[in-house]
C-alpha positions as CSV (number, residue, x, y, z in Angstrom):
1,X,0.0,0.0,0.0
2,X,3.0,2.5,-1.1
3,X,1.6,6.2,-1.1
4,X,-1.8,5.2,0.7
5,X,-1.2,8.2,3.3
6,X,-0.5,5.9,6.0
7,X,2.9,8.3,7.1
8,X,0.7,11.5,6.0
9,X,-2.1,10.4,8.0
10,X,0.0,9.7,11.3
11,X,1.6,13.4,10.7
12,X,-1.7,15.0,10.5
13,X,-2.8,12.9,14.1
14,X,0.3,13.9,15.6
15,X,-0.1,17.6,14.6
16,X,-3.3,17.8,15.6
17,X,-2.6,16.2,19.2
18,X,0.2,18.5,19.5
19,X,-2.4,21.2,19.4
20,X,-4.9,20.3,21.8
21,X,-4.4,22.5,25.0
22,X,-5.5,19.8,27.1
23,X,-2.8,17.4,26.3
24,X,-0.5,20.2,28.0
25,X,2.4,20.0,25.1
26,X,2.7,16.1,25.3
27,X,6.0,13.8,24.2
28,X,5.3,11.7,21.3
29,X,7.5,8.7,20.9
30,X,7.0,6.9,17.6
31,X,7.9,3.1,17.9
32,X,8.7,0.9,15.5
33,X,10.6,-3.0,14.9
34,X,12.4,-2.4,12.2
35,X,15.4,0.3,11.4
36,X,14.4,0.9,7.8
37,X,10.7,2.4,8.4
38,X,12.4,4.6,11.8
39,X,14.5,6.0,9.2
40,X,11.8,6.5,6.7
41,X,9.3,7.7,9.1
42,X,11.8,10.3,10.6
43,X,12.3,11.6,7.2
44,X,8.5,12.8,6.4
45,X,7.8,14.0,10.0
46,X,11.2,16.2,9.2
47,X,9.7,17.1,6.0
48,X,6.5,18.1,7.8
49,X,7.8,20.1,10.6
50,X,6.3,23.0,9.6
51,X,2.8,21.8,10.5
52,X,4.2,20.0,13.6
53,X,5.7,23.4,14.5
54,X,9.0,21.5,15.9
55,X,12.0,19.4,14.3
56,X,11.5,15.5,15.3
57,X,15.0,13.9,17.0
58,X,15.8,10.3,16.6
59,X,17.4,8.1,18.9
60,X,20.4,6.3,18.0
61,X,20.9,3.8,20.8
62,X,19.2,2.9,23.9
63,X,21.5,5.2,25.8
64,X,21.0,8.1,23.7
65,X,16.8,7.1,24.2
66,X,17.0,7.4,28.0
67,X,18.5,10.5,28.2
68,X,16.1,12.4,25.6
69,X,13.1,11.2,27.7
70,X,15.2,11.5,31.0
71,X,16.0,15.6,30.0
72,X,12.4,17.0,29.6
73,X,9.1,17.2,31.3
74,X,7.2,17.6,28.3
75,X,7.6,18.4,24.3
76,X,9.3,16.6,21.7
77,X,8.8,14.2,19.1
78,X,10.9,11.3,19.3
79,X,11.9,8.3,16.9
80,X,13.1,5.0,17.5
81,X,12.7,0.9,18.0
82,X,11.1,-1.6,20.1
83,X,14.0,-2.9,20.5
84,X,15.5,0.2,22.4
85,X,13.4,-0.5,25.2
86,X,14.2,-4.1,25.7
87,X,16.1,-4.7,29.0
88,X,19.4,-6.6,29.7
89,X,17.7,-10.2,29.2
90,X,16.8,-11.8,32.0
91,X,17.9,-15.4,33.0
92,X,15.2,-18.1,32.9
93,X,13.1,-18.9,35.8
94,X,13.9,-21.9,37.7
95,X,11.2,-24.3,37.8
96,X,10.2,-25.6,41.3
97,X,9.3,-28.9,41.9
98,X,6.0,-30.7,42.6
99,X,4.1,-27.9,40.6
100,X,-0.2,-29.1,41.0
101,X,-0.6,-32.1,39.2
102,X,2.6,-33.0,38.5
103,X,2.5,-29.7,36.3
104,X,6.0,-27.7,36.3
105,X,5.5,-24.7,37.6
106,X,8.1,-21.5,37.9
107,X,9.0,-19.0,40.5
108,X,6.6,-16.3,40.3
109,X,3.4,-18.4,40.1
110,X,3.9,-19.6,35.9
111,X,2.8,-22.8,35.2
112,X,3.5,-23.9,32.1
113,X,-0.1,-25.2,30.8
114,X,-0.6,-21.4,31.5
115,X,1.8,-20.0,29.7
116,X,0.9,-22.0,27.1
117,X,-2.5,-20.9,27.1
118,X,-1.8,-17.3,27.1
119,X,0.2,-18.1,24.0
120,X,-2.8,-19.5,22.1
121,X,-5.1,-16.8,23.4
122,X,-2.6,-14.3,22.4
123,X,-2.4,-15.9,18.7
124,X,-6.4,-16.1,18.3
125,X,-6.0,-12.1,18.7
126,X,-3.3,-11.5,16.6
127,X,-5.1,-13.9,13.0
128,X,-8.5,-12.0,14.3
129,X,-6.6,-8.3,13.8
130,X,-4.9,-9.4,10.7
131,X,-7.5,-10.4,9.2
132,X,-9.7,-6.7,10.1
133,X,-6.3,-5.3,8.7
134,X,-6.9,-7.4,4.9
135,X,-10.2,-5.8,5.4
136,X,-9.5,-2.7,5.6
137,X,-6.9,-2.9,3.2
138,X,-8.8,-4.2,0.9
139,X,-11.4,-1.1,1.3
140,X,-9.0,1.6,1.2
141,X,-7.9,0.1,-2.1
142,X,-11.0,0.2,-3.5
143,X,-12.2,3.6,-2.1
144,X,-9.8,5.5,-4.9
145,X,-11.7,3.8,-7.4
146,X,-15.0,5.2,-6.0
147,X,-13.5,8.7,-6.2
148,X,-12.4,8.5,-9.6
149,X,-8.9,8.9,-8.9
150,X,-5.6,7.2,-9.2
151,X,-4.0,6.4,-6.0
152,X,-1.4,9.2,-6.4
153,X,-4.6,11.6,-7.0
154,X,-6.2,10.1,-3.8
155,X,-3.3,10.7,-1.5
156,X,-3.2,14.6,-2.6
157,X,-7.8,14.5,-2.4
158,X,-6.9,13.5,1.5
159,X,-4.3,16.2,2.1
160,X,-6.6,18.5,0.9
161,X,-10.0,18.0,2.7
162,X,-7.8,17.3,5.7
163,X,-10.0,20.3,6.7
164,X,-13.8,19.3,7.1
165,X,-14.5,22.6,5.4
166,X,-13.2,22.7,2.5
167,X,-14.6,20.0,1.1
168,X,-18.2,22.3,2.0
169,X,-16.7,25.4,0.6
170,X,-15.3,24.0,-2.4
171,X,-17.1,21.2,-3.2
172,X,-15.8,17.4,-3.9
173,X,-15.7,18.2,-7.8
174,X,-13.9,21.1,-7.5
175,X,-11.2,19.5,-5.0
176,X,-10.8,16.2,-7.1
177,X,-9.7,18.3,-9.7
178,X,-7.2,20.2,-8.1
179,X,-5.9,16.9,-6.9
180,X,-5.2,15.6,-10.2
181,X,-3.4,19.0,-11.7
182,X,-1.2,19.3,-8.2
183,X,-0.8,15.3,-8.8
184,X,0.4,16.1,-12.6
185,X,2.6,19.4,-11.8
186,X,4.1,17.6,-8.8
187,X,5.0,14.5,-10.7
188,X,6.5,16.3,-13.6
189,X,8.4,18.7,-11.5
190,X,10.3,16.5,-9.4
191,X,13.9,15.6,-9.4
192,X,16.2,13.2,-8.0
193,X,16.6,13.9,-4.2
194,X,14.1,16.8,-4.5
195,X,13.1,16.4,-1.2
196,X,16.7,17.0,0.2
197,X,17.0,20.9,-1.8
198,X,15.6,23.8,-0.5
199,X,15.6,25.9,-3.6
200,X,13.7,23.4,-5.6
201,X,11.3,22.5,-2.2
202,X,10.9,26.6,-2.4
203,X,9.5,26.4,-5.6
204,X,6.7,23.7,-5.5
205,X,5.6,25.7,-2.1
206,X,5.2,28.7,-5.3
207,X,3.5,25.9,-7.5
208,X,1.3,24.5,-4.8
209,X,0.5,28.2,-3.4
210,X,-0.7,29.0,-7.0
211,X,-2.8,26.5,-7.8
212,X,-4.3,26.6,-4.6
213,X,-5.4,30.3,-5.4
214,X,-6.3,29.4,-8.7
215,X,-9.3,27.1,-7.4
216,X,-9.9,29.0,-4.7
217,X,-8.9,26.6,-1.8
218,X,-10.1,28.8,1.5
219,X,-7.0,30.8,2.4
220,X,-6.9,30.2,6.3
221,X,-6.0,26.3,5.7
222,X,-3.6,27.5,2.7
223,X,-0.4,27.0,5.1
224,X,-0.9,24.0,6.9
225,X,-2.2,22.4,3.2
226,X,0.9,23.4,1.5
227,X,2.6,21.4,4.4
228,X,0.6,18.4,3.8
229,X,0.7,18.3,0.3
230,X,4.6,18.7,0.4
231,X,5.1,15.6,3.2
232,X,2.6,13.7,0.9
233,X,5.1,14.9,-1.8
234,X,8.0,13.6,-0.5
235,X,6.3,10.3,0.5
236,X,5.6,9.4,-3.1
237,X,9.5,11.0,-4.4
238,X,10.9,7.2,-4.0
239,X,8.0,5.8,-6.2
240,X,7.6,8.7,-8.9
241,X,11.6,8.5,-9.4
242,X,11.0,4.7,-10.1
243,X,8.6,5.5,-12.7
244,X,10.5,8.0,-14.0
């Protein structure tokens, strides 16, 4: 599901949490298992730190992690793994003998038949949540199709009615089409690494700003669009260089 917004979607949630005055200017850590999508997902937050009104950090070892949380009370946006948190491993328990019918059972109060249990229980949910996930895969993939858009198209349709009211001030025919010209100037603008020059990432902020004005997207969500549309930018680059 490359360029289905799923990195767009979780900058948009984080900016808007980081707005809410009740959350009293939380710390978001993003967590992940694997060292590629840290990387990658460090990258678009970076790229959308304009709407998250702060640059994200990224910790490099578990050392490095417990100091950025240790130094501050609040604030932040911070990136790493799983496996950062993992503590020193911990040797096995020792089983104690004559566990309730004849079952070994483990300091603590484990039995095994319990354990094993758990695990099953534990399996049940994991089949039962992939499978909700195939749904809604399956949905979202079909949902550009509804809209009469490409998937590229739909990304950009998002961004832009990320605001419930534009799609009431403009209208969802009016937005689809901007979506499909900012998809086709975008596409045909871009370079290799792009993302990583400011003079050329000045200029499709000019592109995007115009075409905005030119269908008349409502001027008070101009700023925060521009940022979205970029991030979503930037989230396709790999993919539209490939076609390229």
């Amino acid at each position: 599901t490359q360029g289905s917004s799923k990195s767009i979607s979780m900058c948009c949630y984080a900016g808007k949490l980081l707005q809410q005055p009740e959350m009293n200017n939380p710390t978001l850590v993003v967590v992940t298992d694997r060292n590629d999508l840290d990387g990658q997902l460090y990258q678009q937050f970076c790229s959308a730190k304009d709407l998250l009104k702060q640059t994200p950090e990224q910790a490099e070892s578990r050392t490095e992690l417990r100091e950025m949380l240790a130094s501050r009370k609040s604030g932040g946006i911070i990136f790493t793994t799983i496996q950062k948190f993992m503590p020193s491993a911990p040797s096995p328990p020792a089983p104690l003998p004559g566990g309730e019918g004849g079952k070994r059972s483990y300091r603590g109060g484990f039995s095994f038949a319990g354990l094993v249990e758990r695990a099953r229980e534990l399996r049940s949910q994991v089949i039962e949540e992939m499978i909700q996930m195939a749904k809604d895969m399956q949905e979202s993939m079909k949902r550009h199709e509804e809209l009469g858009l490409n998937p590229d198209e739909e990304a950009f349709y998002d961004a832009l009615a990320d605001r419930p009211e534009v799609l009431l001030s403009m209208g969802d025919a009016t937005l689809k089409k901007l979506a499909s010209e900012l998809t086709e100037k975008l596409r045909n603008s871009t370079t290799v690494d792009w993302q990583f020059r400011d003079s050329v990432r000045a200029k499709m902020r000019i592109l995007i700003r115009q075409l905005l004005r030119k269908y008349k997207y409502p001027p008070e969500g101009c700023e925060e669009a521009i940022a979205l549309v970029l991030a979503q930018a930037q989230a396709l680059a790999d993919d539209w260089s490939a076609r390229n």
